[in-house]
C-alpha positions in Angstrom: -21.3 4.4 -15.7 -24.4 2.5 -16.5 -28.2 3.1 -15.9 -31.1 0.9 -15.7 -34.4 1.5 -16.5 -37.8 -0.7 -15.6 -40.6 0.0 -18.2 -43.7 -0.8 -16.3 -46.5 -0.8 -19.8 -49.9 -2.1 -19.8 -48.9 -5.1 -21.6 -45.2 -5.8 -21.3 -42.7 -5.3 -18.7 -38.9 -4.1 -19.7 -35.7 -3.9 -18.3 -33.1 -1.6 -20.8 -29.5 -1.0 -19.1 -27.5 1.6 -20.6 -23.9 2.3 -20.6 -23.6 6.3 -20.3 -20.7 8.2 -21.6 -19.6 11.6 -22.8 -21.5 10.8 -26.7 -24.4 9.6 -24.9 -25.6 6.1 -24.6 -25.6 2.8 -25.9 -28.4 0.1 -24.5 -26.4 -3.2 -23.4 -28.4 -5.2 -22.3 -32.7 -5.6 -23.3 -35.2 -7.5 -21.7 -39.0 -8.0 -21.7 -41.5 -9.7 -19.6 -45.5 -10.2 -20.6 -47.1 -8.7 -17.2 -50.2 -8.0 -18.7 -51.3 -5.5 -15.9 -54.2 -3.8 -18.0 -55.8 -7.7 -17.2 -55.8 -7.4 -13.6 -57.8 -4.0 -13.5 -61.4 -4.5 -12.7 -63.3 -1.7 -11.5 -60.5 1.3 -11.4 -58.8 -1.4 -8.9 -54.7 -3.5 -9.8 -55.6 -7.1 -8.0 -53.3 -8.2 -5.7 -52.7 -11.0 -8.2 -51.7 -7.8 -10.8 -49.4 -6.5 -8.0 -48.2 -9.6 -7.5 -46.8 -9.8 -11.1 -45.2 -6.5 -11.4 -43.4 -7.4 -8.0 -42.1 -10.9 -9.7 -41.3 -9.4 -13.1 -39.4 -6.3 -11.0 -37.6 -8.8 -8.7 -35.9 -10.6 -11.8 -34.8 -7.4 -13.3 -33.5 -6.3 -9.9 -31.0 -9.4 -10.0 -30.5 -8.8 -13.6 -29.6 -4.9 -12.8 -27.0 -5.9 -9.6 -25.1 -8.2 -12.0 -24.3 -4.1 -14.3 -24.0 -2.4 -10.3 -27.5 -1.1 -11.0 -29.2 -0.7 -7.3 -32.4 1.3 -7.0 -30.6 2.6 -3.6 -27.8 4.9 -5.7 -30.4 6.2 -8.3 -28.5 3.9 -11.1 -32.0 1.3 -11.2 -34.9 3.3 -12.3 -38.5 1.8 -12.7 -41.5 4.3 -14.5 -44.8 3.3 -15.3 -47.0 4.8 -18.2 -50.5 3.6 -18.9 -50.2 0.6 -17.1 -51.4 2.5 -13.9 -52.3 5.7 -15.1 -56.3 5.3 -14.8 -56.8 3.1 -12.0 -57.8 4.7 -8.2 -55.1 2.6 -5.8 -52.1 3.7 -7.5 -50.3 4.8 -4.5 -51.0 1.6 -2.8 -49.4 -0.3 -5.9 -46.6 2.1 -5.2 -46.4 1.7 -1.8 -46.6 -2.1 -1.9 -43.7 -2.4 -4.0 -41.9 -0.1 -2.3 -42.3 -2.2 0.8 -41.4 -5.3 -0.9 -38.4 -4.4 -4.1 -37.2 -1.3 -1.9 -37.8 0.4 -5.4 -40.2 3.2 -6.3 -42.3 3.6 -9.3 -42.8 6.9 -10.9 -45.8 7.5 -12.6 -45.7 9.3 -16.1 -48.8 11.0 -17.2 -49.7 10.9 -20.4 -48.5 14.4 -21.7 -45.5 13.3 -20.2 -44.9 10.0 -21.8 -46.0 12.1 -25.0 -42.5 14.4 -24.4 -40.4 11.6 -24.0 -41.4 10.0 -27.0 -40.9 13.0 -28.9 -37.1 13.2 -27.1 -36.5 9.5 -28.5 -37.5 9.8 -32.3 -36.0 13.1 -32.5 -32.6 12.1 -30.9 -33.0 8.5 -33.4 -34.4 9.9 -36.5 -31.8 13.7 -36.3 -35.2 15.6 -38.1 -36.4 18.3 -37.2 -39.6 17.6 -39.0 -41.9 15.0 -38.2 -45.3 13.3 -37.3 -44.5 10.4 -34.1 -46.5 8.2 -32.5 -46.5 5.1 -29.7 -48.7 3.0 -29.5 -48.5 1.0 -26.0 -51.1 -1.5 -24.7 -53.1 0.6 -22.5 -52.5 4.4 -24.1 -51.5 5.9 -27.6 -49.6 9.2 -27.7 -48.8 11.1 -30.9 -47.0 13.9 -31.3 -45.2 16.6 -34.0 -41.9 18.5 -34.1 -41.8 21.3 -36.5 -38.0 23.1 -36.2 -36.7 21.0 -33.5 -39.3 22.0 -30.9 -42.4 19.7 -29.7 -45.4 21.6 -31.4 -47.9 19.6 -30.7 -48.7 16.4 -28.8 -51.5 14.5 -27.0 -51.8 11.3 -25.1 -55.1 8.5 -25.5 -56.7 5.9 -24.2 -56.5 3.8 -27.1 -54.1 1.3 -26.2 -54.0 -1.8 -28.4 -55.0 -4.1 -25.2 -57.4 -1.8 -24.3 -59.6 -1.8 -27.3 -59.1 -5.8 -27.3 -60.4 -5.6 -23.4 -63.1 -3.0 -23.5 -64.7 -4.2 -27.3 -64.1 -7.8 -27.9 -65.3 -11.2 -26.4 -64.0 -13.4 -28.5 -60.2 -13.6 -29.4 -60.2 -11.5 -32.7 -62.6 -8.8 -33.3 -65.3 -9.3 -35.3 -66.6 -6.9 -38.3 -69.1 -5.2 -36.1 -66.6 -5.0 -32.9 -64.3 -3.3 -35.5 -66.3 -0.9 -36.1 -67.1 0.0 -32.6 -63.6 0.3 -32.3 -62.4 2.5 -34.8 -65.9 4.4 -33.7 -64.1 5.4 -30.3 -60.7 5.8 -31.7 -62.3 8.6 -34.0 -64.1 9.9 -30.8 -61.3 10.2 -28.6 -59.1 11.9 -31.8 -61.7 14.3 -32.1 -61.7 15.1 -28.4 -57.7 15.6 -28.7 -55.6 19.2 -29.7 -54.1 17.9 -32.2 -55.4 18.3 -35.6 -54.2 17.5 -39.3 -51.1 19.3 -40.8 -49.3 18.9 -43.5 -49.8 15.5 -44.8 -46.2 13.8 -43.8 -45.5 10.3 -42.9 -46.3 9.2 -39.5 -43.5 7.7 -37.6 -44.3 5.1 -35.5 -42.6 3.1 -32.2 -43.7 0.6 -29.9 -44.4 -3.0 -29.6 -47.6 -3.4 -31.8 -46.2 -1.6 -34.0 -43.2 -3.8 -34.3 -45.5 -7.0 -34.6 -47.7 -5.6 -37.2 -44.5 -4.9 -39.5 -43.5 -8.2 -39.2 -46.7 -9.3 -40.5 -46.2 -7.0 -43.2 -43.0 -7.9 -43.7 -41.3 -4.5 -44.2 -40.8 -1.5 -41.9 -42.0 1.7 -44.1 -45.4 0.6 -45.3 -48.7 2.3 -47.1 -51.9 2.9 -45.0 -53.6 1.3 -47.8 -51.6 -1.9 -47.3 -52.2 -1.6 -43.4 -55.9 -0.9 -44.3 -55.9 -4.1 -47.1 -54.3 -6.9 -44.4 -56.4 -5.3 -41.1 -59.9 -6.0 -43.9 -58.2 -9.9 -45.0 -58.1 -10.8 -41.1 -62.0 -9.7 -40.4 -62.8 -11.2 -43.2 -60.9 -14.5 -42.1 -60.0 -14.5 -38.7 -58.6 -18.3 -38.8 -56.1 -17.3 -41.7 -55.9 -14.4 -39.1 -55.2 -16.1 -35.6 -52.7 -18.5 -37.7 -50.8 -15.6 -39.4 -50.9 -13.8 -35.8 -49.6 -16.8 -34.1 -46.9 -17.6 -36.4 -45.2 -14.3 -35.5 -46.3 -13.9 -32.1 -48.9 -15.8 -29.9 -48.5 -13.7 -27.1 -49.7 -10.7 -28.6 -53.0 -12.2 -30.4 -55.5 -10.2 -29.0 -54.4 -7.1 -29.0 -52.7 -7.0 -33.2 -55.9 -6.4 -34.5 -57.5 -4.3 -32.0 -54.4 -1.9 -32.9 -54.4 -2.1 -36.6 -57.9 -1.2 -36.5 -56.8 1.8 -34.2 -53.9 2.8 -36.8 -56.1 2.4 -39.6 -58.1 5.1 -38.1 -55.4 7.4 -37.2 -53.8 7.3 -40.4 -57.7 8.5 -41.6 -58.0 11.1 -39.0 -54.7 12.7 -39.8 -54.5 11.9 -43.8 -51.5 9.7 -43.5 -50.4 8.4 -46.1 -46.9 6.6 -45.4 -45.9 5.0 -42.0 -42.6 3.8 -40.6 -41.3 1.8 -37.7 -38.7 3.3 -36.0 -36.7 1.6 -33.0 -36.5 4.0 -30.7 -39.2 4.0 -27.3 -39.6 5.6 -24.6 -37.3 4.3 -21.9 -34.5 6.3 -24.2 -36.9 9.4 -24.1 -37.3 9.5 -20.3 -33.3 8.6 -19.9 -32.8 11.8 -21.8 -35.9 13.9 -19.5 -34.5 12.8 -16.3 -31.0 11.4 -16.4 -29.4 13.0 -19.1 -31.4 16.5 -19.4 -29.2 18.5 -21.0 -29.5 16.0 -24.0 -33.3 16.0 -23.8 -35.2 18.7 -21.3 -33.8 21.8 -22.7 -35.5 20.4 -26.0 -38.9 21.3 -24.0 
């Protein structure tokens, strides 16, 4: 059997199909789409012209779905949105509109519950029992801890990597004093969270920004200090920056630095010493929540 899932973020837009069996599941077939939605949000309000994109980007994966007899009409097509449309006031319109239109409806995960799911991922990925997680997304961060294979902690913010770029910075990169505003709110809203420092222990880390800023690193289990060292090179030269950003991913320009700012900070907050990119997200968290919950929800 197979099962498809639509990712609906803040800054990209993914399709995962998964082949399900009686060990689990294996992802066959990956796909991802810049929508930008966070863009389109002025005033607590998704533009038609933001609607208009999702319904595009979820009528490709749609035909994309069919061709693995994945059809929203049976329940095997699936489409979730996280921070992309958690803080804006005509959500139910967005919904309703697409409904209307891709005969598909989107599920919104709060934040709390996005935070879960991640959790679900890592833990089924990384077998610990043990560990410090994060994802960092374009419109929300969550982070989260597992002590004994149960969730002891999490929290979901607002700190998005495309949301810092959008609400802080005019230019393309950040400058010094817009980085400091930055990691100023970070620190705000980690203050304003539950969770608090434990056990120093390395932070394990998911998501697309991630994933970018390790290329630019070039390695996958990195220091803070060497996150801290490259994030201070690129304020201090942000055309050596916007080249080195550009040669590994154009699309992504504004919002790098905005969230290696925003890790930098984290990794402060929490005394982090170590960080490490792991592959799994949280389309395989929330296939474990909802489709396959005796694999995931009885983890809870």
């Amino acid at each position: 059997m197979n099962q498809a899932l639509i990712d609906l973020g803040s800054n990209t837009i993914k399709l995962a199909v998964y082949r399900l069996d009686e060990e689990g599941f294996t992802c066959i077939r990956y796909e991802s789409r810049y929508g930008y939605v966070v863009r389109y949000i002025q005033a607590g309000q998704l533009s038609d012209e933001g609607v208009g994109r999702i319904r595009e980007i979820i009528t490709e994966y749609q035909e994309i779905a069919r061709e693995y007899n994945c059809k929203a009409e049976n329940g095997t097509l699936l489409c979730f949105s996280t921070a992309s449309l958690r803080y804006i006031d005509n959500i139910q319109n967005v919904i309703q509109n697409i409904k209307k239109t891709n005969s598909i409806t989107i599920s919104p995960v709060s934040g709390e519950e996005e935070a879960r799911c991640n959790f679900f991922a890592m833990q089924y990925a990384s077998k610990s029992s043990d560990f410090f997680g994060g994802d960092m997304g374009g419109g929300s961060m969550q982070l989260f801890r597992s002590e004994d294979n149960r969730l002891a902690g999490y929290q979901s913010y607002p700190i998005g990597s495309l949301k810092l770029y959008r609400d802080f910075v005019e230019g393309p990169l950040p400058t010094k004093q817009e980085a400091e505003a930055i990691a100023g709110y970070v620190k705000e809203k980690l203050k304003e969270g539950k969770l608090t420092a434990g056990t120093p222990a390395p932070l394990y880390l998911m998501g697309g920004t991630i994933r970018l800023i390790t290329g630019l690193l070039g390695k996958t289990v990195f220091q803070a200090e060497e996150l801290s060292g490259m994030t201070e090179r690129f304020l201090e030269s942000p055309e050596h920056a916007q080249k080195e950003i550009e040669r590994i991913t154009p699309e992504r320009l504004n919002s790098i630095l905005p969230g290696m700012i925003c890790l930098n900070t984290v990794a402060g907050f929490f005394g982090v010493d170590q960080m490490r990119f792991t592959e799994s997200s949280v389309r395989e968290g929330y296939l474990l929540a909802y489709v396959l919950p005796g694999k995931g929800q009885a983890r809870f």
